[in-house]
C-alpha positions in Angstrom: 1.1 10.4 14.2 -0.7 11.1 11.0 -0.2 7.9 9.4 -2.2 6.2 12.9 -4.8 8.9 12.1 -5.1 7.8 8.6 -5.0 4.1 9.5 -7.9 4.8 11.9 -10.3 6.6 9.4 -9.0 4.0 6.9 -10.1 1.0 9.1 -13.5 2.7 10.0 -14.5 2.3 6.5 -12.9 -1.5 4.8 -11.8 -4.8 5.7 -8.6 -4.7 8.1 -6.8 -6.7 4.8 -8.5 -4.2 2.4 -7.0 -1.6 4.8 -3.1 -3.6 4.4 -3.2 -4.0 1.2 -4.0 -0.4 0.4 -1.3 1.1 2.7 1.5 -1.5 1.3 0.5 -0.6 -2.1 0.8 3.1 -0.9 4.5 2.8 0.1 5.5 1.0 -3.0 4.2 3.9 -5.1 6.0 6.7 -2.7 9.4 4.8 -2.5 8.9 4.2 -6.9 8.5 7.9 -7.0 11.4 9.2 -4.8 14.0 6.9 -6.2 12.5 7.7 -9.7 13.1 4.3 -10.7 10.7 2.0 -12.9 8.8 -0.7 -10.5 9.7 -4.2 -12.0 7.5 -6.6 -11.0 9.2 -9.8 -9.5 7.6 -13.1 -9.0 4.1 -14.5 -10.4 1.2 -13.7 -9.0 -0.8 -15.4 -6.2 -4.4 -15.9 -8.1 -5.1 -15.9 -12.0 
């Protein structure tokens, strides 16, 4: 219930995609910190 809450303000402000990208990149840093692992990045990125 609070995440659609935060969505919602979230999505009154950017972009829907700025809005994706920002949550995604929100749930990679909470799972990083409660396994209290390093993040590796995998992969090459999209755009130079």
């Amino acid at each position: 219930m609070t995440s659609m809450l935060i969505h919602k303000g979230l999505l009154g402000r950017v972009h829907k995609n700025v809005a994706v990208v920002a949550l995604a990149n929100t749930r990679i840093a909470w799972a990083v910190l409660r396994r209290g692992e390093k993040f590796a990045v995998k992969g090459m990125p999209l755009a130079a």
